[in-house]
NUGU-332645 format. One line per field, with one value per residue: x, y, z of N, C-alpha, C in turn; residue number from 1. Coordinates in Angstrom, 3 decimals, m for minus. Each point is the difference from the previous one (the first is absolute). Layout:
n.u	(X | ...) $
n.v	(Y | ...) $
n.w	(Z | ...) $
ca.u	(X | ...) $
ca.v	(Y | ...) $
ca.w	(Z | ...) $
c.u	(X | ...) $
c.v	(Y | ...) $
c.w	(Z | ...) $
num	(NUM | ...) $
***
This chain:
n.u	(1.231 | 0.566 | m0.433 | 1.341 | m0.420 | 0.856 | m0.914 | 0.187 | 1.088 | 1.038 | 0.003 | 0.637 | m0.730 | 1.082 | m0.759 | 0.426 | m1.033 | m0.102 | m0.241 | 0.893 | 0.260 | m0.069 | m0.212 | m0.585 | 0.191 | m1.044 | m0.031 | 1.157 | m0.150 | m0.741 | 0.557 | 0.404 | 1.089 | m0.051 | 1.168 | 0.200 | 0.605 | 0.693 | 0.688 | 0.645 | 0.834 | 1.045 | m1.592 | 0.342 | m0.385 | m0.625 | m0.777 | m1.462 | m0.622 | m1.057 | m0.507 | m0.708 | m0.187 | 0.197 | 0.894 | 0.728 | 0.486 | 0.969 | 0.956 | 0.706 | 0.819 | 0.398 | m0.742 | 0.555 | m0.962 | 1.160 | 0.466 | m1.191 | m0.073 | m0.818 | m0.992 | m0.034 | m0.304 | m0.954 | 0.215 | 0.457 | m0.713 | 1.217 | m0.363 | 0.762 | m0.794 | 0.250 | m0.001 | m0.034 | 0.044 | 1.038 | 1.368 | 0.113 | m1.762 | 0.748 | m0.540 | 0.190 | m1.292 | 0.146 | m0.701 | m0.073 | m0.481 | m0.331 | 0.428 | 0.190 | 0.780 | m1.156 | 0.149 | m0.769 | 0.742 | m0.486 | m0.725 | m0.612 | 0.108 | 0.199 | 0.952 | m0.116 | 0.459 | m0.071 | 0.443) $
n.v	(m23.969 | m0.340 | 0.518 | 0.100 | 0.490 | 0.096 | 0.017 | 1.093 | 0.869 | 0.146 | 0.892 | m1.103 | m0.264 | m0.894 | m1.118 | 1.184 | 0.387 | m0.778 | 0.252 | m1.235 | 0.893 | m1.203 | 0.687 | m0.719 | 0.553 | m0.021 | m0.624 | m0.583 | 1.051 | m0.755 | m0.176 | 1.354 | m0.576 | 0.201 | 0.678 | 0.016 | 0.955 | 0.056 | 0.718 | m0.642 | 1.212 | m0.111 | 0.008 | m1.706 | m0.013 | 0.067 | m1.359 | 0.928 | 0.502 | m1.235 | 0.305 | m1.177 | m0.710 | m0.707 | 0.989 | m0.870 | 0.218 | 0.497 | m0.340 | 1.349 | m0.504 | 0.708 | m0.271 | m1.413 | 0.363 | 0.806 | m0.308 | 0.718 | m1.429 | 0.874 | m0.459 | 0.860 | m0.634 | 0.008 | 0.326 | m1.241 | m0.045 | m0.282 | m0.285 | 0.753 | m0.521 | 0.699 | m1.373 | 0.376 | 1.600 | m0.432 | 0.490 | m1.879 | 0.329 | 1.154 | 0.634 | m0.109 | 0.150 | m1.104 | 0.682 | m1.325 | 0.424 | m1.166 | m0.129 | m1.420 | 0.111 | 0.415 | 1.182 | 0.088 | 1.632 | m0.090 | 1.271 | m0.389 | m0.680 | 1.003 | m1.276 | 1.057 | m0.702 | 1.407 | m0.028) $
n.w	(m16.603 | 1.083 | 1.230 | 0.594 | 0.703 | 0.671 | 1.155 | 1.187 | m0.446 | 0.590 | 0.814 | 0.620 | 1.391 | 0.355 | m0.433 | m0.595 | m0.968 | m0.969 | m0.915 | m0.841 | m1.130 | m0.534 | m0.371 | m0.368 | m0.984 | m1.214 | m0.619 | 0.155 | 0.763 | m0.452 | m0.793 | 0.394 | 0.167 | 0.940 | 0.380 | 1.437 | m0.345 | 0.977 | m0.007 | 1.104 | 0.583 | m0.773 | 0.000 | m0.219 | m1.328 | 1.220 | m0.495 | 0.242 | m0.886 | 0.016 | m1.136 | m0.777 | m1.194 | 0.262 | m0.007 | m0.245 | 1.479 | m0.039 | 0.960 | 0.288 | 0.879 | m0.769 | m0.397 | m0.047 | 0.355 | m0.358 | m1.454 | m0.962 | m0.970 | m0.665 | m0.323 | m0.799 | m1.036 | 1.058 | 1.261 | m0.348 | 1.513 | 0.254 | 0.897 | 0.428 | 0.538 | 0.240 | 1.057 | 1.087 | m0.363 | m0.045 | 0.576 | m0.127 | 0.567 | 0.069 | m1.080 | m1.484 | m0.326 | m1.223 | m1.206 | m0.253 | m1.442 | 0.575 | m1.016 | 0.412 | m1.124 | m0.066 | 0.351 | 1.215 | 0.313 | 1.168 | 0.038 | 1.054 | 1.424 | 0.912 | 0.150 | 1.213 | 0.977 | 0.719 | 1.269) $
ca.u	(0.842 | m0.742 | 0.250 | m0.316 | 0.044 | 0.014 | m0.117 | m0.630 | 1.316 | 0.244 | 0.733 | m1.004 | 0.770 | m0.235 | m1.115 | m0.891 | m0.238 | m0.036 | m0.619 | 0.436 | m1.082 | 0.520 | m1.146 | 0.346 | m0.921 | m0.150 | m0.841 | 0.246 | 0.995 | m0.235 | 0.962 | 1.387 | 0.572 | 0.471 | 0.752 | 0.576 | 1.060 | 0.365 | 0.684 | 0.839 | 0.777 | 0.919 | 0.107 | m0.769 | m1.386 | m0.631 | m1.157 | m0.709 | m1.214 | m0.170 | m1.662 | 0.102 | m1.707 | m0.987 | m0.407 | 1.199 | 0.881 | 1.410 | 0.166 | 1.498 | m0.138 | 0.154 | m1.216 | m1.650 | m0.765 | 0.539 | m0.606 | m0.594 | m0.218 | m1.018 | m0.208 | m1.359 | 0.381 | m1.010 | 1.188 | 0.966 | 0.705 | 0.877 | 0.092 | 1.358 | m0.281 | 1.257 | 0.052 | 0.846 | 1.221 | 1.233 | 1.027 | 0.894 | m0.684 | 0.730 | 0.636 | m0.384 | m0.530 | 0.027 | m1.343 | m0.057 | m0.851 | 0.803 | m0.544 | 0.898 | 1.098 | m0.508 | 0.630 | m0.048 | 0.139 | 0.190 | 1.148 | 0.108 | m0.833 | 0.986 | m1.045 | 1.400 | m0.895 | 0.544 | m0.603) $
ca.v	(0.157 | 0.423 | 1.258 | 0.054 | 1.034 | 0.248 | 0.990 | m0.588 | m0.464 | 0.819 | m0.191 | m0.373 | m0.524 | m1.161 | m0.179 | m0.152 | m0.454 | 0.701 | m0.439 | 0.862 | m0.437 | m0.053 | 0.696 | m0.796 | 0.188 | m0.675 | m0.835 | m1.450 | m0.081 | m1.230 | m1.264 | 0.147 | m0.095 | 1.672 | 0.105 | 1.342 | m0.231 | 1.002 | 0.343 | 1.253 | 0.616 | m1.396 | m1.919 | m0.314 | m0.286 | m1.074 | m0.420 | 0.191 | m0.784 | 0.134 | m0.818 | m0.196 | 0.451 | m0.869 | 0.303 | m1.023 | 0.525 | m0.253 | 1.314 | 0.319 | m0.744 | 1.652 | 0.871 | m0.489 | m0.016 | 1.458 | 0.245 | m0.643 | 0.069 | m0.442 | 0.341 | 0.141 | m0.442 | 1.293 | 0.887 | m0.062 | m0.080 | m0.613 | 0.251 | 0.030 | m0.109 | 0.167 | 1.002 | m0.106 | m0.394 | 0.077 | 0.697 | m0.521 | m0.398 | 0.989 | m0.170 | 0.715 | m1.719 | 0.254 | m1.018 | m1.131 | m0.795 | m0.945 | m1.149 | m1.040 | 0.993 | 1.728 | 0.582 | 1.336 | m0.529 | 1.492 | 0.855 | m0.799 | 1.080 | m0.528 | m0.274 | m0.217 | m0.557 | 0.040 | 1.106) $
ca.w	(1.167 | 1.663 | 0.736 | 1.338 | 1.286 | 1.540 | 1.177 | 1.442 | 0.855 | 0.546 | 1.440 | 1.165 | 0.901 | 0.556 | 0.255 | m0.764 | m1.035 | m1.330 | m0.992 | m1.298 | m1.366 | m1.169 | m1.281 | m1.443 | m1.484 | m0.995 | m0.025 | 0.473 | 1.593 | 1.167 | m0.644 | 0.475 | 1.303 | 0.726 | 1.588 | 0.606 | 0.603 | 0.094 | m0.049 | 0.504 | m0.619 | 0.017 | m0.060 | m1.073 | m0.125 | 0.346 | 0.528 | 1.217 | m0.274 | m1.611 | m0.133 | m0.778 | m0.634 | 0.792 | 1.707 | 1.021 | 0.707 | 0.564 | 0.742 | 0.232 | 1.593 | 0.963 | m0.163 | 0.161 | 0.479 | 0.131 | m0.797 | m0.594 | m1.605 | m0.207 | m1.562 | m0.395 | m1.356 | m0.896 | 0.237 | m0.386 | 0.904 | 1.383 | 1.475 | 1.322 | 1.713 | 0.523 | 1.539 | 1.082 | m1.022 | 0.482 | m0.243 | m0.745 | m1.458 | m0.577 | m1.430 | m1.041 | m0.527 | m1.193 | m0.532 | m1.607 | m0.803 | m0.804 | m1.147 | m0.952 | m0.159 | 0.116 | 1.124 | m0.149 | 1.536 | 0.661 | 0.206 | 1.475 | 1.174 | 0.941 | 1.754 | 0.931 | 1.651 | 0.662 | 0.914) $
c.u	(m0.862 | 0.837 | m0.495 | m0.042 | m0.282 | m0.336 | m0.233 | 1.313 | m0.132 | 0.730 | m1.241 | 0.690 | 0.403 | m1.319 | m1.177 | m0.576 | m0.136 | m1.129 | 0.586 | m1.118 | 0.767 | m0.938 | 0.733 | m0.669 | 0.322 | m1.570 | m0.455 | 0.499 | m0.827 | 0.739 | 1.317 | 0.081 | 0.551 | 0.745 | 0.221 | 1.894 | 1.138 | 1.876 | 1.292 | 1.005 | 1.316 | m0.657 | m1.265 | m1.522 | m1.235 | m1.141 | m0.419 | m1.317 | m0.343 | m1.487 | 0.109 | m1.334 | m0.907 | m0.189 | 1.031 | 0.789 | 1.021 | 0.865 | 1.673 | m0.084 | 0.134 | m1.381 | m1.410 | m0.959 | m0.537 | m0.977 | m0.860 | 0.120 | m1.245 | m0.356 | m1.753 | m0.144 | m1.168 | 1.134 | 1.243 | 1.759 | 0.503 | 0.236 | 0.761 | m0.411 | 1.204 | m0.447 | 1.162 | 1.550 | 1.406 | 0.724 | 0.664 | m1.127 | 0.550 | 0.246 | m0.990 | m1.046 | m0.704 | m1.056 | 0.397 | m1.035 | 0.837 | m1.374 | 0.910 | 1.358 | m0.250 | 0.517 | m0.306 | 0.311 | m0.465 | 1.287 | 0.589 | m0.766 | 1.077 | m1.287 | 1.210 | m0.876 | 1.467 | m0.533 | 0.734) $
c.v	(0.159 | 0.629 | m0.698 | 1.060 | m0.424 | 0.962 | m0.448 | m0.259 | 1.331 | m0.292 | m0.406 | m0.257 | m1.272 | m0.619 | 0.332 | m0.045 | 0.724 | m0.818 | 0.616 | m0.792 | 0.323 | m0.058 | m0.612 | 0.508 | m1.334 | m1.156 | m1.417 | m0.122 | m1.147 | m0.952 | 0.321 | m0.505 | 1.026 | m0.438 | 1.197 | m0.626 | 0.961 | 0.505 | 1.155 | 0.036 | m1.188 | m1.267 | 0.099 | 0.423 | m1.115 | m0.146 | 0.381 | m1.276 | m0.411 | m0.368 | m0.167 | 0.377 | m0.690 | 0.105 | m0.485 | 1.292 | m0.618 | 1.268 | m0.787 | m0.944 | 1.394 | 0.833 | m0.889 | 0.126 | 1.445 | 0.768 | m0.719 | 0.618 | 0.282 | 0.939 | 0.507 | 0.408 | 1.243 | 1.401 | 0.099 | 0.237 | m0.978 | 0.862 | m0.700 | 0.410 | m0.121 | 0.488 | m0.691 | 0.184 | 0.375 | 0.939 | m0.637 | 0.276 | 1.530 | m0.658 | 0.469 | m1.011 | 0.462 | m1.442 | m0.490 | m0.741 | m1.235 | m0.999 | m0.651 | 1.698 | 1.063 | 0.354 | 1.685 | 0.433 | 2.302 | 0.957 | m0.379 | 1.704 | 0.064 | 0.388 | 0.147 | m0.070 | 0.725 | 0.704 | 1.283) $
c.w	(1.246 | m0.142 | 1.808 | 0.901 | 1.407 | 0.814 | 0.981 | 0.502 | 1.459 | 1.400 | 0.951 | 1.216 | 0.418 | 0.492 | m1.041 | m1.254 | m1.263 | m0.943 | m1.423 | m1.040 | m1.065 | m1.612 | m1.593 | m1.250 | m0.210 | 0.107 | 0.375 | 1.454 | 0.721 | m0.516 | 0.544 | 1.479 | 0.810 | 0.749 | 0.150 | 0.343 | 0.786 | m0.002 | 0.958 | m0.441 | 0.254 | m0.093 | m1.675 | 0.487 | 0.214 | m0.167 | 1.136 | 0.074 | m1.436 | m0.031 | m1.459 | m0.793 | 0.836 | 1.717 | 0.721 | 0.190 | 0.717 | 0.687 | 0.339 | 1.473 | 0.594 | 0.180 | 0.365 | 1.208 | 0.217 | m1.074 | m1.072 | m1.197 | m0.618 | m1.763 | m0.177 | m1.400 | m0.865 | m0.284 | m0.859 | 0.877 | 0.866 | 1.408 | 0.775 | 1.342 | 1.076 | 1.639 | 0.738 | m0.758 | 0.774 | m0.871 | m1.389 | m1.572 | m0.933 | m1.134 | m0.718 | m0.300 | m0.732 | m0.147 | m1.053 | m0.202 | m1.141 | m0.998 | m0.644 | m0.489 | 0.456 | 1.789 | m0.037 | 1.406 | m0.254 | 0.384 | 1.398 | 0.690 | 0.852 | 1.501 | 1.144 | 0.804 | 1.029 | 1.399 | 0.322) $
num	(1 | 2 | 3 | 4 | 5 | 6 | 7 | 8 | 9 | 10 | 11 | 12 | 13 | 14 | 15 | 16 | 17 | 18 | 19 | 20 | 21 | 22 | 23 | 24 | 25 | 26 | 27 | 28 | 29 | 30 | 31 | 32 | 33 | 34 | 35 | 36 | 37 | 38 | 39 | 40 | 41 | 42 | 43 | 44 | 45 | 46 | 47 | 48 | 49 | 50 | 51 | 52 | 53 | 54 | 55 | 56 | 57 | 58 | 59 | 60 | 61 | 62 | 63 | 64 | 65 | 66 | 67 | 68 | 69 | 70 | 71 | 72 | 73 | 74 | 75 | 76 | 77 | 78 | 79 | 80 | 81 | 82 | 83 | 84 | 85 | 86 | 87 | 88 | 89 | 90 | 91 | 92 | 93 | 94 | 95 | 96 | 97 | 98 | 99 | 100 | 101 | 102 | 103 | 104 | 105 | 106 | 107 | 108 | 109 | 110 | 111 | 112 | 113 | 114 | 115) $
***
């Protein structure tokens, strides 16, 4: 089994930034695919960002340039670069490790951007 964990949520102000980390066991975490995704209160669950084993990144039209995907496989970690953050980026965001069926997702972080 993985085991995912999330941190690095918290309250910030309009504008500004965060950094979440998402922490994987096991042995094979460079073969998994990761996303961050996030979650408010009444709406689905969305794609934020994704990186795959091989490094390819992809991003929400809501967040790009905003935030970054990034991985460091010694670690066994995914990174959520998160600046210039807005009021609407509020939600719970939650980390997934995906392989072909396998799915593993985090307890989530909650991040609120208010002033």
């Amino acid at each position: 089994q993985v085991q995912v964990v999330e941190s690095g949520g918290g309250l910030v102000q309009p504008g500004g930034s965060l950094r979440l980390s998402c922490a994987a066991s096991g042995s094979f975490f460079s073969i998994y695919h990761m996303g961050w995704y996030r979650q408010a209160p009444g709406k689905q669950r969305d794609l934020v960002a994704f990186i795959n084993s091989v490094g390819n990144t992809n991003y929400a039209d809501s967040v790009k340039g905003r935030f970054t995907i990034s991985r460091d496989n010694a670690k066994n970690t995914v990174y959520l670069q998160m600046n210039s953050l807005k009021p609407e980026d509020t939600a719970v965001y939650y980390c997934n490790a995906h392989y072909f069926d396998n799915t593993y997702w985090g307890q989530g972080t909650q991040v609120t951007v208010s002033s």
